[in-house]
N, C-alpha and C positions, 0 to 999 in steps of 0.2 A: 432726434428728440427736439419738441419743438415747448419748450416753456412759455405758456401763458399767464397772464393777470387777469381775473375778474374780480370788478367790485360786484358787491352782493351786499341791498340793503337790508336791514331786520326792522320792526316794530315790537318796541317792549314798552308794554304799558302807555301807549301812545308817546313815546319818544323815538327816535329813528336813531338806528346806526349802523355804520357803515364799517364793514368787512369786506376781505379781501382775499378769495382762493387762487391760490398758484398750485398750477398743474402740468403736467405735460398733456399738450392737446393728439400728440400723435398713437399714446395709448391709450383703445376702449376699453380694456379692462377694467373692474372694479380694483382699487387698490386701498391700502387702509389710511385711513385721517388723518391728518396729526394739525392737532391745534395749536397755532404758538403766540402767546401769551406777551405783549409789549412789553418796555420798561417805565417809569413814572412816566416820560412822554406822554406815552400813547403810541397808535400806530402812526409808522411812520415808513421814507424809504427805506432805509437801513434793515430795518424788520421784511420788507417788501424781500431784498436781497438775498435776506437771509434765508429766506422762507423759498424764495428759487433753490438755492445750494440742497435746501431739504429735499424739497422737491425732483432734485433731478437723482435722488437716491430712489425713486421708485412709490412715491409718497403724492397726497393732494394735499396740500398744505393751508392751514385755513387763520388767515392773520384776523385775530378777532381786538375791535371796538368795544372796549367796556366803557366809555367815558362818553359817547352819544356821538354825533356825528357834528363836525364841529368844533368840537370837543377836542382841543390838542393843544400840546406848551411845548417850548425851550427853554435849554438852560438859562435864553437871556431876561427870561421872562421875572416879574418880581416873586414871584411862586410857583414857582415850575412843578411844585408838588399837589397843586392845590384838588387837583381831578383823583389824584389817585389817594389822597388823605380823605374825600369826604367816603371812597368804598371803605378805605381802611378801618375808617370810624363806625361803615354799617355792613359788618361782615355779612350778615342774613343777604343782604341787597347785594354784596360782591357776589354771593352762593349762587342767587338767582339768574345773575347774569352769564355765569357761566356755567350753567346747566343748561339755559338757554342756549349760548353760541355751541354749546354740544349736541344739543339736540338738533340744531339748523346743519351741523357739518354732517351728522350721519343721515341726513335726505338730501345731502349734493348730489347732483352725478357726477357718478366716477366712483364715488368711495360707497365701501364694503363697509355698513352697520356693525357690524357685528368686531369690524378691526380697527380701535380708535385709539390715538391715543395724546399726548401734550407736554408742550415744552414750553416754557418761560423763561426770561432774563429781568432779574431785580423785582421789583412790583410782581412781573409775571412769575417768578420763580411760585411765589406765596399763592400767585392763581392755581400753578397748578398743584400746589399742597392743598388747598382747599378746594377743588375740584375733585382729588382722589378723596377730600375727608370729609366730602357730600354723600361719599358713596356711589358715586358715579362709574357708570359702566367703560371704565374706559380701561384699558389693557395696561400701560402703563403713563408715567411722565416722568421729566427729566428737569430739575430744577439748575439754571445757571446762577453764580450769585445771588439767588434770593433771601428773602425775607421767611424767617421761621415761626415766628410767632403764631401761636392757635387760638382759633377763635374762641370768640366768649360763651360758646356753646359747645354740649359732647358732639364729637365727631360721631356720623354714619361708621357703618363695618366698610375699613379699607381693604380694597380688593386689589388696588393696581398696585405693579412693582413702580418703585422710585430710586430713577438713581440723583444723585444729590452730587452737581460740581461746584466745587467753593474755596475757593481764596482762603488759605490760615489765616493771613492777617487784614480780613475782611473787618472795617468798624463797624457795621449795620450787621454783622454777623457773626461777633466774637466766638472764641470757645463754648462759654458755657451755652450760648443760644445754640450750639452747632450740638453739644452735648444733648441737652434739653430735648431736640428734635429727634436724635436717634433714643433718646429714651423712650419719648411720644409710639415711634414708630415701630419700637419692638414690643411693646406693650399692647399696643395695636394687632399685633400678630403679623406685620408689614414684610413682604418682603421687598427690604432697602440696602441698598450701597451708597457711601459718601467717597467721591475723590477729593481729595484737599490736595491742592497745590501751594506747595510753600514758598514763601516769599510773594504774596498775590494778594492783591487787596480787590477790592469792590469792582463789578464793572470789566472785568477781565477781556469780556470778549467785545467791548467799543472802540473802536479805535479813536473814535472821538474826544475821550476822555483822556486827559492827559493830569491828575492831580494828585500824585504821589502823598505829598506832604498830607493832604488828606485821607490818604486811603485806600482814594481812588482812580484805575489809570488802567490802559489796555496791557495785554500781556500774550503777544503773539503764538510764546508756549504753549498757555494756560488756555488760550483761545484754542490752538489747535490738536491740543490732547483732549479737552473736552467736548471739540465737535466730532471728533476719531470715537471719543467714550458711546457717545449720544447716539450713532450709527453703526454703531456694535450692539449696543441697548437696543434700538428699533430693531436689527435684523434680528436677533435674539427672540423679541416679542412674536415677531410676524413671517420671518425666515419661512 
């Protein structure tokens, strides 16, 4: 097995941006998509890595740019949220762009059309809820720590299964929003699972994070029960 990187650029709307598939180069096989979805960042290494690990399950893995190319923050930064709060503000425009990076992953080479599917961490967790509640053809997605909130518009008919990994004592994602979600989703007619890991806040699978007091802070468990979850899900999907 030989894991490669390609960057891969897109034009939306005369804006450019920059993604990135990981793949293994040494199978010609078609194999199915899987898009994964940044955190407020943007894409970054961390995501890059992540997205190899995916990747060497059998997967073309496709780290998608919604913020332009360019287009990136740290924590050091004075608003490190500032990219991902103007989509949050224009859900239509979040929709677009990621039916977009869907549309581009199912005419890669390598990947099987017809076998797609996405994971997000924080920010991305909510991409991929609003990417199944576009109605987008994709098989499933797997939300880490995200963000639950529905957009200001009725949801398309959701088709894809969702499993849902989250932190009890997540602050960006307390109870009731966690409630609120599985109501959305059965109502929907969804077929969804939530893991909740207790004693877990925001953030679970960065190791970068270190902020308790907050909330938010890595969780080696939580990281490694929910990427064990997410790979039982994909094999499940596409097995």
């Amino acid at each position: 097995m030989s894991i490669i990187r390609t960057f891969i650029l897109q034009d939306i709307a005369g804006q450019p941006f920059e993604h990135m598939a990981v793949s293994d180069s040494t199978d010609a096989a078609r194999r199915p998509g899987i898009l994964l979805f940044p955190n407020v960042l943007g894409a970054k290494e961390a995501d890059f890595i992540r997205a190899e690990k995916v990747a060497a399950l059998g997967y073309v893995v496709f780290v998608v740019d919604l913020f332009g190319q360019g287009k990136r923050a740290t924590r050091a930064d004075a608003d490190p949220a500032r990219y991902m709060n103007a989509l949050k503000d224009d859900r239509a425009l979040l929709r677009d762009r990621l039916n977009a990076a869907h549309a581009l992953l199912k005419g890669l080479d390598g990947v099987d059309p017809a076998r797609t599917a996405a994971i997000g961490f924080c920010f991305g967790g909510l991409c991929v809820l609003d990417l199944a509640r576009s109605g987008a053809d994709i098989a499933g997605g797997v939300s880490f720590h995200g963000v639950y909130q529905a957009p200001p518009f009725p949801n398309a008919e959701i088709t894809a299964k969702l499993l849902i990994c989250h932190g009890w004592d997540d602050p960006i994602a307390p109870p009731d929003a966690t409630v609120a979600l599985a109501q959305e989703l059965t109502q929907a007619g969804c077929d969804w699972q939530i893991h909740a890991y207790g004693g877990t806040g925001h953030a679970f699978t960065d190791e970068s994070v270190n902020m308790p007091d907050k909330g938010l802070a890595y969780s080696a468990d939580a990281d490694r029960r929910s990427f064990r979850a997410m790979a039982d899900f994909l094999a499940e999907l596409f097995g």
